[in-house]
PQR file of N, CA, C, O and H, with PARSE charges and radii, in Angstrom:
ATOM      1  N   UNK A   1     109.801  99.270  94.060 -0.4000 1.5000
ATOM      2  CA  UNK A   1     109.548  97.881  93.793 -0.0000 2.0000
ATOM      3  C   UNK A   1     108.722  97.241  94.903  0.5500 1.7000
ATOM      4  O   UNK A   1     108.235  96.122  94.740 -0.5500 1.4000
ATOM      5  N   UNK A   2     108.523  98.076  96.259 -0.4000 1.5000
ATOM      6  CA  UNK A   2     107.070  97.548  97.023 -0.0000 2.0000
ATOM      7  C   UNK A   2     105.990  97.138  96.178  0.5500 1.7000
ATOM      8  O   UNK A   2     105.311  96.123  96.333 -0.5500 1.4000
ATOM      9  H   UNK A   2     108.918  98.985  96.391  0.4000 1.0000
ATOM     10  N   UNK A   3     105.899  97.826  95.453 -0.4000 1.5000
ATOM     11  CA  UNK A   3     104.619  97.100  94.953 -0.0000 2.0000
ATOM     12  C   UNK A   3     104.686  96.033  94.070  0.5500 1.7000
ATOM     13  O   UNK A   3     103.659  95.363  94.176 -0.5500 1.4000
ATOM     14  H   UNK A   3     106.451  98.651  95.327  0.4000 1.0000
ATOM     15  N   UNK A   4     105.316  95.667  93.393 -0.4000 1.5000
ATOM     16  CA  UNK A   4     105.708  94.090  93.255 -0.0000 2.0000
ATOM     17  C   UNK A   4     105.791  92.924  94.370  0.5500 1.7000
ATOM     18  O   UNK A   4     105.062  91.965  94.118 -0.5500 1.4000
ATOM     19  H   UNK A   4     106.151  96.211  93.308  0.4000 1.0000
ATOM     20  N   UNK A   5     106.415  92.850  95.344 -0.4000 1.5000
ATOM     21  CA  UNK A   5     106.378  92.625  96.604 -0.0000 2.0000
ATOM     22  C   UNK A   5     105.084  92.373  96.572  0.5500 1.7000
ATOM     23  O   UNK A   5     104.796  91.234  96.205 -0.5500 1.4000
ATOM     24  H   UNK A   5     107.008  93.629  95.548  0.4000 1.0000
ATOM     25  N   UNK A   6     104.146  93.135  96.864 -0.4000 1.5000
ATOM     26  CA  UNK A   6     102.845  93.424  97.455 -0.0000 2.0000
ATOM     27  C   UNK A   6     101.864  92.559  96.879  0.5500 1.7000
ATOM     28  O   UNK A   6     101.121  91.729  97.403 -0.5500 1.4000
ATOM     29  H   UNK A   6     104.380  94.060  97.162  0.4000 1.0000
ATOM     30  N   UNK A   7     102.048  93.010  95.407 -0.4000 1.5000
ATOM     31  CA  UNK A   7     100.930  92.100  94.459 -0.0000 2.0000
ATOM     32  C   UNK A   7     101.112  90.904  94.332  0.5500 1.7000
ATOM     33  O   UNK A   7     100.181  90.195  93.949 -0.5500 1.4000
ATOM     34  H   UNK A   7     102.651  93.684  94.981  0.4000 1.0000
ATOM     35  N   UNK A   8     102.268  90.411  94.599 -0.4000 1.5000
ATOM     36  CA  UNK A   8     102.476  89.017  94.923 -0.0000 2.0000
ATOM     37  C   UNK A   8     101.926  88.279  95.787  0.5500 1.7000
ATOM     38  O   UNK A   8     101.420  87.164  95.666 -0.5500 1.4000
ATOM     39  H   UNK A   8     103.024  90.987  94.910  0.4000 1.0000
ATOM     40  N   UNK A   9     102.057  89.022  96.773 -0.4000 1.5000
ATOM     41  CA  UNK A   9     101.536  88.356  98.484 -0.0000 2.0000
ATOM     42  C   UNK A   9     100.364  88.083  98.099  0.5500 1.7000
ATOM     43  O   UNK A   9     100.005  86.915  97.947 -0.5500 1.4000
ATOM     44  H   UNK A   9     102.468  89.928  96.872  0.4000 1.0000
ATOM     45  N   UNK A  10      99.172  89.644  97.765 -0.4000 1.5000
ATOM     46  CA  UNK A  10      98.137  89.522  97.330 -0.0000 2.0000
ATOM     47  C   UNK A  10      97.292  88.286  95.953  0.5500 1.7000
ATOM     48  O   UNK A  10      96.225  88.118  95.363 -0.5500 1.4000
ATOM     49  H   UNK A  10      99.463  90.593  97.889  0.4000 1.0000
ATOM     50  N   UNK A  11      98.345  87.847  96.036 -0.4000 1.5000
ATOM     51  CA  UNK A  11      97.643  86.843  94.718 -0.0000 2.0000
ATOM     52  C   UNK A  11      97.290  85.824  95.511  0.5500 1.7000
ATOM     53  O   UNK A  11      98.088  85.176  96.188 -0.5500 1.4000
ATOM     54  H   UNK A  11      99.212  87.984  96.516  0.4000 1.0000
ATOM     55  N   UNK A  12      96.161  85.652  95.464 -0.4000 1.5000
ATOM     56  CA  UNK A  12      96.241  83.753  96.082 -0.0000 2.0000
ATOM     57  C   UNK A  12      96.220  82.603  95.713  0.5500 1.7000
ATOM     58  O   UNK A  12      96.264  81.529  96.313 -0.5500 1.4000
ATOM     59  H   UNK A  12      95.512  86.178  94.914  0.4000 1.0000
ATOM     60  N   UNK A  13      96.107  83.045  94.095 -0.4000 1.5000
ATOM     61  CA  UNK A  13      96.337  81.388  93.278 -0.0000 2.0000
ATOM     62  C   UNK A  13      97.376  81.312  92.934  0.5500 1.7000
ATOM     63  O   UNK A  13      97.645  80.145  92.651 -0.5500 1.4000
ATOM     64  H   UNK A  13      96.071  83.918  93.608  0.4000 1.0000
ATOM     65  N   UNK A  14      98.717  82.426  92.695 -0.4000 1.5000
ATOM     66  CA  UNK A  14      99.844  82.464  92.286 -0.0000 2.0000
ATOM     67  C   UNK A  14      99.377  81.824  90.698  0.5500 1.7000
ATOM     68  O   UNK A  14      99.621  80.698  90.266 -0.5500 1.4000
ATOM     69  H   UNK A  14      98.499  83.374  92.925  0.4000 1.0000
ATOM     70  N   UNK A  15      98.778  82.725  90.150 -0.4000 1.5000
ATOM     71  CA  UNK A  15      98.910  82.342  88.884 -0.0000 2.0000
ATOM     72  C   UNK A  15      99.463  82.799  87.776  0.5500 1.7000
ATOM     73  O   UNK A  15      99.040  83.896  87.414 -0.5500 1.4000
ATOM     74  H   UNK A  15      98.580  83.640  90.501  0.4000 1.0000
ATOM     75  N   UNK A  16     100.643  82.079  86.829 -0.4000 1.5000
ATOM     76  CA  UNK A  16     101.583  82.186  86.160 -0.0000 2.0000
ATOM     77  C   UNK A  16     101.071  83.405  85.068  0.5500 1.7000
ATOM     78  O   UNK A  16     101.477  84.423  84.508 -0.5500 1.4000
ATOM     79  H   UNK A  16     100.987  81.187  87.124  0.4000 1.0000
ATOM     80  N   UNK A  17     100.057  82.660  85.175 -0.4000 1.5000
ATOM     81  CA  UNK A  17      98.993  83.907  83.850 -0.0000 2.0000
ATOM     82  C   UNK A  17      99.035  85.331  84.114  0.5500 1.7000
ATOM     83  O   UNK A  17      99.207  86.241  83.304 -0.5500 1.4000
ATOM     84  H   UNK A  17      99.727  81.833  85.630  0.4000 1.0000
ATOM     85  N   UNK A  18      98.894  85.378  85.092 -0.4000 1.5000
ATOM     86  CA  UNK A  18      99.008  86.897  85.564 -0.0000 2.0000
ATOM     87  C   UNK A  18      99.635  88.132  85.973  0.5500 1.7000
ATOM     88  O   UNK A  18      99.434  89.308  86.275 -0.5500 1.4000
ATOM     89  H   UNK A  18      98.754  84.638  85.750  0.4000 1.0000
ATOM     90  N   UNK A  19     100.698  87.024  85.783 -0.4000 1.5000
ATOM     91  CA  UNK A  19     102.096  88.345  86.368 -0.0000 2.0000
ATOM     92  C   UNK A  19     102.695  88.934  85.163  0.5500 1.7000
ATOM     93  O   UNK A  19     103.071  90.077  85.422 -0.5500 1.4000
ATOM     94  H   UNK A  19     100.861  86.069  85.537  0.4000 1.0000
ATOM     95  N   UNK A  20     102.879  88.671  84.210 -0.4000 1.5000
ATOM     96  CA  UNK A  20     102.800  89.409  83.151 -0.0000 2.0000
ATOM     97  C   UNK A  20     101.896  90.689  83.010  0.5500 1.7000
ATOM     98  O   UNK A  20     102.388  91.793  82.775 -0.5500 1.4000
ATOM     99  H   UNK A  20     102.573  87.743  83.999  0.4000 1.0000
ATOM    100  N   UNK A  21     101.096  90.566  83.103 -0.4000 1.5000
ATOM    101  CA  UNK A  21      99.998  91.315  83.088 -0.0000 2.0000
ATOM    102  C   UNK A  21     100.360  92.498  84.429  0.5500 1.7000
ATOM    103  O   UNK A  21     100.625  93.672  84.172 -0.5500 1.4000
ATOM    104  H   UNK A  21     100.697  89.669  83.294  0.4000 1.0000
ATOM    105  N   UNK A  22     100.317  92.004  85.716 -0.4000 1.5000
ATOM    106  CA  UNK A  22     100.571  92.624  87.066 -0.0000 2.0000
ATOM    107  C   UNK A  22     101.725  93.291  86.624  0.5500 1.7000
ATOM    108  O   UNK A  22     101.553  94.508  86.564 -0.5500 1.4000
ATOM    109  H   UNK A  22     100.101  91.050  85.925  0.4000 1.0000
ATOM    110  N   UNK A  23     103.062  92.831  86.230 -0.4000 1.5000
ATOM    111  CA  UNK A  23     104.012  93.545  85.802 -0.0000 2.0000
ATOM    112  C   UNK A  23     103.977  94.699  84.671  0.5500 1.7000
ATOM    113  O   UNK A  23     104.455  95.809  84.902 -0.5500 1.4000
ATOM    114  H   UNK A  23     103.202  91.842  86.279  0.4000 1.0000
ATOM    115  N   UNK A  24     103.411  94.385  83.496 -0.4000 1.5000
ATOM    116  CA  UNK A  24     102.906  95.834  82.616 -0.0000 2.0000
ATOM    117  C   UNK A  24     102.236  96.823  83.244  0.5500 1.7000
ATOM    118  O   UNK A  24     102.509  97.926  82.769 -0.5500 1.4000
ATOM    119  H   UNK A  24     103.022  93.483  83.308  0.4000 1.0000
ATOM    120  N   UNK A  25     101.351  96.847  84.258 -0.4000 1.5000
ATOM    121  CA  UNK A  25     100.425  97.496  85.177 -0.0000 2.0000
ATOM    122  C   UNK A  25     101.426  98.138  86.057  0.5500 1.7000
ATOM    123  O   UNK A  25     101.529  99.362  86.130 -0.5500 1.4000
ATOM    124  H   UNK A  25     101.129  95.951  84.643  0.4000 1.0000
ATOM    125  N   UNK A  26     102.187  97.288  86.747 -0.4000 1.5000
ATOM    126  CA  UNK A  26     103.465  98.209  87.905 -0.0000 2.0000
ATOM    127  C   UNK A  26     103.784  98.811  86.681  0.5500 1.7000
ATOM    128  O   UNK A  26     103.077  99.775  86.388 -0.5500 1.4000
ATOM    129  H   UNK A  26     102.103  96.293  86.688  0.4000 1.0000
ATOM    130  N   UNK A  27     104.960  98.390  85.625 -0.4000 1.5000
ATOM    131  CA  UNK A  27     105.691  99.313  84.951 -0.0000 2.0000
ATOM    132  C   UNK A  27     105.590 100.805  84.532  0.5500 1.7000
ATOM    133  O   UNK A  27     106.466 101.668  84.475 -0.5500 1.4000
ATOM    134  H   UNK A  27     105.535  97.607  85.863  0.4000 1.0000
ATOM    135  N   UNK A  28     103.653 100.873  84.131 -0.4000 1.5000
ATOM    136  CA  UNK A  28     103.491 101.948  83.919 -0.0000 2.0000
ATOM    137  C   UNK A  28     103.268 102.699  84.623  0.5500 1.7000
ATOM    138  O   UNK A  28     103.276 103.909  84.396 -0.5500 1.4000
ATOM    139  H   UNK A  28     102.941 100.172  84.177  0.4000 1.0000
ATOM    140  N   UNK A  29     102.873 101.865  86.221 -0.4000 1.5000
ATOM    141  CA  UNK A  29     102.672 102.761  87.476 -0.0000 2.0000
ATOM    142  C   UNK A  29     103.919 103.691  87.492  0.5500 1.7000
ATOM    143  O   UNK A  29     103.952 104.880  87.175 -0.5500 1.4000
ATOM    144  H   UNK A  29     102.867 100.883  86.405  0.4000 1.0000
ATOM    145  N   UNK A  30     104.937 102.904  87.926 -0.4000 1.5000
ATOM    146  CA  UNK A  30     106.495 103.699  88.306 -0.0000 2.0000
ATOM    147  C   UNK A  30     106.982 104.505  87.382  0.5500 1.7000
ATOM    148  O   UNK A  30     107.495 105.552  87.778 -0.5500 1.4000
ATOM    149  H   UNK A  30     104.910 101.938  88.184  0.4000 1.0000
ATOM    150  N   UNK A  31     106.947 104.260  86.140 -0.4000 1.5000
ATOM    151  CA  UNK A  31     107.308 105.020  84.942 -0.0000 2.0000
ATOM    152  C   UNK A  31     106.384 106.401  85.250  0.5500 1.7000
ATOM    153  O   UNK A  31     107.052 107.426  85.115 -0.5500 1.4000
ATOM    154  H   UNK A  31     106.530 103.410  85.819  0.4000 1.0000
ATOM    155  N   UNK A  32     105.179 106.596  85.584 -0.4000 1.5000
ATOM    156  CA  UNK A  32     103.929 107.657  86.223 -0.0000 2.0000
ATOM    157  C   UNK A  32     104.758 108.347  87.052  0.5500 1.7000
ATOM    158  O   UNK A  32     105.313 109.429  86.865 -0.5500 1.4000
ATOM    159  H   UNK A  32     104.636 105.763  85.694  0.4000 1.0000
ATOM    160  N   UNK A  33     104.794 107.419  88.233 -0.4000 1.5000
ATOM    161  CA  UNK A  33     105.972 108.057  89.409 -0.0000 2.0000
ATOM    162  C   UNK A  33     107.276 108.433  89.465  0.5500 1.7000
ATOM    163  O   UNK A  33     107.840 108.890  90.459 -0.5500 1.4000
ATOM    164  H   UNK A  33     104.342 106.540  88.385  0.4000 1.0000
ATOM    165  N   UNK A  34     107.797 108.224  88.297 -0.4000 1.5000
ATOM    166  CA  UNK A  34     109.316 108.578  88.399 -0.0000 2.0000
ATOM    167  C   UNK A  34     109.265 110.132  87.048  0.5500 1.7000
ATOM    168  O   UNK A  34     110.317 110.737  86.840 -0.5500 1.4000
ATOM    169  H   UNK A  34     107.340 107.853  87.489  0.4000 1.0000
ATOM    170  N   UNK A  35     107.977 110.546  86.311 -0.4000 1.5000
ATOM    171  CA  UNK A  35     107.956 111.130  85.796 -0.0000 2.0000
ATOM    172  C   UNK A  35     106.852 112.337  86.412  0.5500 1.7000
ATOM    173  O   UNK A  35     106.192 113.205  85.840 -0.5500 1.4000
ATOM    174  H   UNK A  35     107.123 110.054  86.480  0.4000 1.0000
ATOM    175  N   UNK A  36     106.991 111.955  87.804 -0.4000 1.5000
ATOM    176  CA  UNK A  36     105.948 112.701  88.575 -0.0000 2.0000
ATOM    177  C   UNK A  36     104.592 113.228  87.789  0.5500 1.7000
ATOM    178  O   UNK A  36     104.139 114.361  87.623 -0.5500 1.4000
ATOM    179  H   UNK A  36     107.527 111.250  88.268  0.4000 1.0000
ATOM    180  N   UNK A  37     104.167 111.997  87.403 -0.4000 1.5000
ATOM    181  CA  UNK A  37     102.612 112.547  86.478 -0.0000 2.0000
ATOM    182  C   UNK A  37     101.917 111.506  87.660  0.5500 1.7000
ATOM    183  O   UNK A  37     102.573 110.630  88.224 -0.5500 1.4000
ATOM    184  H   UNK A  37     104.535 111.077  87.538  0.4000 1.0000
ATOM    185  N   UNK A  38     100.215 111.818  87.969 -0.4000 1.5000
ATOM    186  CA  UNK A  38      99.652 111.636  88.598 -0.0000 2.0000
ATOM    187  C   UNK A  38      98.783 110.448  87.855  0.5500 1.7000
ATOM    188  O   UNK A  38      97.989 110.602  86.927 -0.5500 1.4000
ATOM    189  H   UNK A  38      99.682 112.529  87.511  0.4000 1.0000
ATOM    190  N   UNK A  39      99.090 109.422  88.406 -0.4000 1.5000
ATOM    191  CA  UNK A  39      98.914 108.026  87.919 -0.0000 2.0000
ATOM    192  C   UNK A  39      97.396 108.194  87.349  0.5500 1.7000
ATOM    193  O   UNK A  39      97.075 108.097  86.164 -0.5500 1.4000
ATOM    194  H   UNK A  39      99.735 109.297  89.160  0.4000 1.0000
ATOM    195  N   UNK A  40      96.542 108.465  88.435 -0.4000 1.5000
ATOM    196  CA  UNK A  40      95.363 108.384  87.926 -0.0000 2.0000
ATOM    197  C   UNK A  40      94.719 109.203  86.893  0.5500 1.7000
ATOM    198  O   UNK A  40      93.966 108.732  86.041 -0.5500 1.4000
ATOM    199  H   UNK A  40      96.803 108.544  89.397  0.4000 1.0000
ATOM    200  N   UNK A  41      95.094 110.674  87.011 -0.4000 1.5000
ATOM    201  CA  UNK A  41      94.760 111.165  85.893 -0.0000 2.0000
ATOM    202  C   UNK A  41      95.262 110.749  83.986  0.5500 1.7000
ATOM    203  O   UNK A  41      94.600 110.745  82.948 -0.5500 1.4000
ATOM    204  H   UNK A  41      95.705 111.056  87.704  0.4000 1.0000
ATOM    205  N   UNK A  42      96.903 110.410  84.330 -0.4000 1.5000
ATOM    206  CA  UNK A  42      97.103 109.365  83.476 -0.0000 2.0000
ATOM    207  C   UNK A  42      96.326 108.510  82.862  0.5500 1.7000
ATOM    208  O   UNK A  42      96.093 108.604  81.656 -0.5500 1.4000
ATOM    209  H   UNK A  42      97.441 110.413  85.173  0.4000 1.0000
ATOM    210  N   UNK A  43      95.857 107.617  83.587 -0.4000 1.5000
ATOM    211  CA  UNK A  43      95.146 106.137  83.536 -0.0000 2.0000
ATOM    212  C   UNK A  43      93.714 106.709  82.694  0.5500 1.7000
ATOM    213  O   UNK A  43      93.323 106.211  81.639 -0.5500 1.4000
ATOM    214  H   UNK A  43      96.046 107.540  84.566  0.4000 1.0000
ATOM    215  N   UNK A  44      92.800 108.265  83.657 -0.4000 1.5000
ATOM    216  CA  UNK A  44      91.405 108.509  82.987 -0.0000 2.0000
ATOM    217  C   UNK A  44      91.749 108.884  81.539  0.5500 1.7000
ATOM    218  O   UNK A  44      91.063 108.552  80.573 -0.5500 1.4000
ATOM    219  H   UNK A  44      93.118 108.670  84.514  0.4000 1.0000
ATOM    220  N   UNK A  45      92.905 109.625  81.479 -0.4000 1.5000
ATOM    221  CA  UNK A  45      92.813 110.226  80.018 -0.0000 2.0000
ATOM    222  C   UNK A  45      93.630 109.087  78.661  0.5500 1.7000
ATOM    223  O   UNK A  45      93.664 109.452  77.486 -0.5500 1.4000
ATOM    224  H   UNK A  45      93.463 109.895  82.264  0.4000 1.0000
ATOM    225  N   UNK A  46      94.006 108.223  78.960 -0.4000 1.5000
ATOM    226  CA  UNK A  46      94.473 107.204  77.999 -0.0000 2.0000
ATOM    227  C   UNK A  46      93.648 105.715  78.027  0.5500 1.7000
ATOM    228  O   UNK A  46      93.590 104.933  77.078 -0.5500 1.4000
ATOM    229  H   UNK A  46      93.979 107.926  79.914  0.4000 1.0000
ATOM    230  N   UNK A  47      93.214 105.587  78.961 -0.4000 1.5000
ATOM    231  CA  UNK A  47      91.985 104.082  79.134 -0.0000 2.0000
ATOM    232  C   UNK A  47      91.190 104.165  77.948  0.5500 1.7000
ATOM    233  O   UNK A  47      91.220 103.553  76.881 -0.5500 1.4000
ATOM    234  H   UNK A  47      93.261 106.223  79.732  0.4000 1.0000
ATOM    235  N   UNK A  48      90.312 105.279  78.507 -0.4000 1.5000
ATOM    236  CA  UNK A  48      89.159 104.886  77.581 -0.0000 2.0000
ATOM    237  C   UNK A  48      89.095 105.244  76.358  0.5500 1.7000
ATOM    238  O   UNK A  48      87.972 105.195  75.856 -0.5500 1.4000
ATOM    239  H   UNK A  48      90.288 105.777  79.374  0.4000 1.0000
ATOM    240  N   UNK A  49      90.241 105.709  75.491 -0.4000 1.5000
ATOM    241  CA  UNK A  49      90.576 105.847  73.978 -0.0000 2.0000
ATOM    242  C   UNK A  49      91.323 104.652  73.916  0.5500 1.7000
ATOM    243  O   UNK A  49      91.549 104.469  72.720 -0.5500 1.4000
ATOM    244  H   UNK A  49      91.153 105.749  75.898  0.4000 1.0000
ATOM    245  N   UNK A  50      91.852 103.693  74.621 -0.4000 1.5000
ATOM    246  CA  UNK A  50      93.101 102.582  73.953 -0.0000 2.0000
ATOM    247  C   UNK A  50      92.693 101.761  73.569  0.5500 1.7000
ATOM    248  O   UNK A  50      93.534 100.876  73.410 -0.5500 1.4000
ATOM    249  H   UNK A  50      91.668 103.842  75.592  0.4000 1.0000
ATOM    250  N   UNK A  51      91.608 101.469  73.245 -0.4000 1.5000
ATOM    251  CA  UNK A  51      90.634  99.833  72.457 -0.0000 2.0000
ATOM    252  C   UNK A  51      90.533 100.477  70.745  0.5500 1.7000
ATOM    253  O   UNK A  51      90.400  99.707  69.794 -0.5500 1.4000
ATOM    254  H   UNK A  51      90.925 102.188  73.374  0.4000 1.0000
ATOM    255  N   UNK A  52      90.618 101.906  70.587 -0.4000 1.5000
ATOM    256  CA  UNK A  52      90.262 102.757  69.148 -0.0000 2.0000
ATOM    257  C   UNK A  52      91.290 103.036  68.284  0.5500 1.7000
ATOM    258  O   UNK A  52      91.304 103.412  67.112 -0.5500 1.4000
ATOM    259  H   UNK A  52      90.726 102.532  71.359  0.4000 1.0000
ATOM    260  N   UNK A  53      92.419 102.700  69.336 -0.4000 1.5000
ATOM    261  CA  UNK A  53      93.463 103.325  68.714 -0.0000 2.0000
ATOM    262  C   UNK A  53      94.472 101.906  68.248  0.5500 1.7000
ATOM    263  O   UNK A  53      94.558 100.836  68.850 -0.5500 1.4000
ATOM    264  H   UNK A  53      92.407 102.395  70.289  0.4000 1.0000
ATOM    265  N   UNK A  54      95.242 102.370  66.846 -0.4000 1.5000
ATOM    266  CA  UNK A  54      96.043 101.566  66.100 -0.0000 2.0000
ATOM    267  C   UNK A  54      96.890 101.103  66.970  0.5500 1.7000
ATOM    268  O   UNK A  54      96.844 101.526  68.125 -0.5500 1.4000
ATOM    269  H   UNK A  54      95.173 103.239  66.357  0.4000 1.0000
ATOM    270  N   UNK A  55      97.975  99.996  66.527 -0.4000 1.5000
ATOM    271  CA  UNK A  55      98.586  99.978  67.385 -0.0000 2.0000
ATOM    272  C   UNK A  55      99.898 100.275  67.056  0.5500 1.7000
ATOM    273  O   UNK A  55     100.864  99.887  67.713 -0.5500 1.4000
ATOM    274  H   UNK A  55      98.013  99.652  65.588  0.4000 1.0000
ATOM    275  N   UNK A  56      99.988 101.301  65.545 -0.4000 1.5000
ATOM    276  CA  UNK A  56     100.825 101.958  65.386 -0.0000 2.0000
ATOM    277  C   UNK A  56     101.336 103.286  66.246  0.5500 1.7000
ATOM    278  O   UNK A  56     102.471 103.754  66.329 -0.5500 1.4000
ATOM    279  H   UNK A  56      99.204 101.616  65.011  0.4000 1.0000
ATOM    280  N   UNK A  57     100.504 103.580  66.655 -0.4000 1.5000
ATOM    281  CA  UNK A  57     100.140 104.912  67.268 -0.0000 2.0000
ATOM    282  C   UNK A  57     100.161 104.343  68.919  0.5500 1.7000
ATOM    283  O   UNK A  57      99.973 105.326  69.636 -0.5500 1.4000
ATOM    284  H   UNK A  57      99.582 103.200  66.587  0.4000 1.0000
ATOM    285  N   UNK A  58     100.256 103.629  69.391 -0.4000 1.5000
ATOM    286  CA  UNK A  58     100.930 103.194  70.971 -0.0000 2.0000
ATOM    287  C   UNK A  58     101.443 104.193  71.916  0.5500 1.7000
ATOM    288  O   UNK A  58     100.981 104.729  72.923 -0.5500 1.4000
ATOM    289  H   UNK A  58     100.409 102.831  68.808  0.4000 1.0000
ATOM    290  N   UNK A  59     103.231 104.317  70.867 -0.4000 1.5000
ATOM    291  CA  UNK A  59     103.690 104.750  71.725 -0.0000 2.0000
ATOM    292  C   UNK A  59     103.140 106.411  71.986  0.5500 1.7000
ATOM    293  O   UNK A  59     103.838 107.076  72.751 -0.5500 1.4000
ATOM    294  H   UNK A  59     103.606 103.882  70.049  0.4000 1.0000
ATOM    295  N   UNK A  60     101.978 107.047  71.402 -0.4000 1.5000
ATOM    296  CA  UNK A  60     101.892 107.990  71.903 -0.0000 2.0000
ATOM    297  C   UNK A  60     101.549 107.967  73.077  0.5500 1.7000
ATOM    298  O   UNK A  60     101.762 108.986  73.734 -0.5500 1.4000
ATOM    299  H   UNK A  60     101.411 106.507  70.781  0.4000 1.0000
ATOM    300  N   UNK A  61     100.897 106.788  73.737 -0.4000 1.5000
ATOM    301  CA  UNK A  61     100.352 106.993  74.661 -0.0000 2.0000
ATOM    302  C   UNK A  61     100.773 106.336  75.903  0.5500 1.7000
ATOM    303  O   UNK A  61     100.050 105.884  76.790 -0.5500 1.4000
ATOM    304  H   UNK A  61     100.724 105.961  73.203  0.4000 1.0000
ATOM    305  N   UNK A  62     102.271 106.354  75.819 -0.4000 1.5000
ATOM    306  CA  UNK A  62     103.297 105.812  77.252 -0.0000 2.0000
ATOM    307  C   UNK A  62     103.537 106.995  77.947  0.5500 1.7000
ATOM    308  O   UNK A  62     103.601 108.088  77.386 -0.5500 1.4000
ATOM    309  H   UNK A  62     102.859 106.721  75.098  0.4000 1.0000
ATOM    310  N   UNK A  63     103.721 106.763  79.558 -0.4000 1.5000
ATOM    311  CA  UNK A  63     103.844 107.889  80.413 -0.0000 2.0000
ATOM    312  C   UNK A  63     104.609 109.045  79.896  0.5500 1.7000
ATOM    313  O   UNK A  63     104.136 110.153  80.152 -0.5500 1.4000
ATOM    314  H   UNK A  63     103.670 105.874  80.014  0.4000 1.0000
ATOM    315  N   UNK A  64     105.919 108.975  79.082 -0.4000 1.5000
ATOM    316  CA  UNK A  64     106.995 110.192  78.616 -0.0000 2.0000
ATOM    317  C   UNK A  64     105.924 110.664  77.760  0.5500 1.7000
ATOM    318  O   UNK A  64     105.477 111.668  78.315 -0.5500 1.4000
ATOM    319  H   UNK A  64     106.303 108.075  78.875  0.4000 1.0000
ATOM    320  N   UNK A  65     105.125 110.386  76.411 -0.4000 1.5000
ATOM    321  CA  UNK A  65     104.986 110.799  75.363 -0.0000 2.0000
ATOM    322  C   UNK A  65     103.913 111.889  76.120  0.5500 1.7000
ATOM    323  O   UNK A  65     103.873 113.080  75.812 -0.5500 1.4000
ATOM    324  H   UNK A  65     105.487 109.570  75.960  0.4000 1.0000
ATOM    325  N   UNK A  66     103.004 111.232  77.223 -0.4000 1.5000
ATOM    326  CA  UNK A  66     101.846 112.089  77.647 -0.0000 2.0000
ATOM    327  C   UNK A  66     102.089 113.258  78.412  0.5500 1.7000
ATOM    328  O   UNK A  66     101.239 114.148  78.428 -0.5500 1.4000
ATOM    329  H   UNK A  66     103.036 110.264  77.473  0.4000 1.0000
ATOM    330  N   UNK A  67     103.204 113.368  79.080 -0.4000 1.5000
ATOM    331  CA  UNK A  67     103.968 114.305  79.979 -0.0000 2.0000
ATOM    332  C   UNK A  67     104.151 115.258  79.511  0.5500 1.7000
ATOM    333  O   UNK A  67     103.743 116.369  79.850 -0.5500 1.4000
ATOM    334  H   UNK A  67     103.895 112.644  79.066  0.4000 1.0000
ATOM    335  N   UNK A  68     105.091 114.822  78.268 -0.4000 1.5000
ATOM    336  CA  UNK A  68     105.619 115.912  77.080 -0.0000 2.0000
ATOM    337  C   UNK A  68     104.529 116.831  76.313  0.5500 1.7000
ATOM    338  O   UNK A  68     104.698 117.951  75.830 -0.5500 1.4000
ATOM    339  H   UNK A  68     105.423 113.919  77.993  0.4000 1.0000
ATOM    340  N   UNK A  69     103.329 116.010  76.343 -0.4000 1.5000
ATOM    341  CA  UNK A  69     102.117 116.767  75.755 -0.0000 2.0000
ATOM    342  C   UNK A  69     101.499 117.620  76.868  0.5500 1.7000
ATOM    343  O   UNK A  69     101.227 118.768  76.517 -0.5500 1.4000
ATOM    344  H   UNK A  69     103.192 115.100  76.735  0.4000 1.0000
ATOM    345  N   UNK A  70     101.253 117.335  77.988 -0.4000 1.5000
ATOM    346  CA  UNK A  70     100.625 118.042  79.319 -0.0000 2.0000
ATOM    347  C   UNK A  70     101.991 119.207  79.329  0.5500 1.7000
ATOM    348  O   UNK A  70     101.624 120.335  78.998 -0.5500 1.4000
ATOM    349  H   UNK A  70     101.473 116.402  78.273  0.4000 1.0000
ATOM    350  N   UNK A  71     103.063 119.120  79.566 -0.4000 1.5000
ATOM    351  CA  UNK A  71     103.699 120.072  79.449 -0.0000 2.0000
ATOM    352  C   UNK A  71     105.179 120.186  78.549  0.5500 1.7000
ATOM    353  O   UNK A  71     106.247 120.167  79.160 -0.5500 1.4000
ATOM    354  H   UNK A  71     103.361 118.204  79.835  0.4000 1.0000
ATOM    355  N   UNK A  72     105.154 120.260  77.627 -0.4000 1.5000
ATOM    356  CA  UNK A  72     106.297 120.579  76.480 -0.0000 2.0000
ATOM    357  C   UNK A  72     107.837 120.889  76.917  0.5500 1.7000
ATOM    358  O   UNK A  72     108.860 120.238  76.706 -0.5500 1.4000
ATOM    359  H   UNK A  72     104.286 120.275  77.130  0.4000 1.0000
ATOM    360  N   UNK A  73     107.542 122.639  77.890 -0.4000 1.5000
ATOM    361  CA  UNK A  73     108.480 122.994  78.546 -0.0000 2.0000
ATOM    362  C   UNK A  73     109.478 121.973  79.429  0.5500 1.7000
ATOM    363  O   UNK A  73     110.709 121.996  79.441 -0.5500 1.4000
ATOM    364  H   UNK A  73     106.711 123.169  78.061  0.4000 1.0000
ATOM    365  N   UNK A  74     108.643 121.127  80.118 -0.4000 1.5000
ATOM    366  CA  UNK A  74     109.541 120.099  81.098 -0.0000 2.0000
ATOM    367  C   UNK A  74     110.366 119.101  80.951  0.5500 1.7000
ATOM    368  O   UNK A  74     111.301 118.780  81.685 -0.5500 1.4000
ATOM    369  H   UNK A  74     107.643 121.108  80.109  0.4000 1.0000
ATOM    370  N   UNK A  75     110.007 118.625  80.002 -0.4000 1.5000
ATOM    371  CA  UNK A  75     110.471 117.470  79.483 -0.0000 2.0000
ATOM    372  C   UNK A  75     111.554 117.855  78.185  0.5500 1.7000
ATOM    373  O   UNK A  75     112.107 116.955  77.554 -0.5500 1.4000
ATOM    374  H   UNK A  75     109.248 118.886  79.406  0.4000 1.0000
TER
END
């Protein structure tokens, strides 16, 4: 939860608008980190397909669902 902390400090308008947003962004960070998947490679391989995709089809693309696909066995 440092990084909540952090992005806070870092805001300098404290704007209400945005922490919502800052918070979906941590969530999926830590959810990355607590499922030891490497945030960034995460982030390249689900970004730039998520504007195409339904939004029935979502949850395929939360940290567990992608893990389970990178490796089956582990999860």
């Amino acid at each position: 939860m440092r990084g909540v902390a952090l992005a806070e400090r870092m805001d300098p308008y404290r704007q209400p608008t945005g922490r919502p947003r800052v918070a979906a962004i941590l969530s999926v960070v830590e959810s990355c980190r607590r499922l030891a998947i490497p945030v960034r490679k995460y982030l390249n391989e689900i970004l730039p397909g998520l504007a195409d995709r339904s939004i029935q089809l979502v949850a395929d693309l939360t940290p567990t669902a992608w893990a389970a696909r990178q490796n089956p066995a582990k999860l």
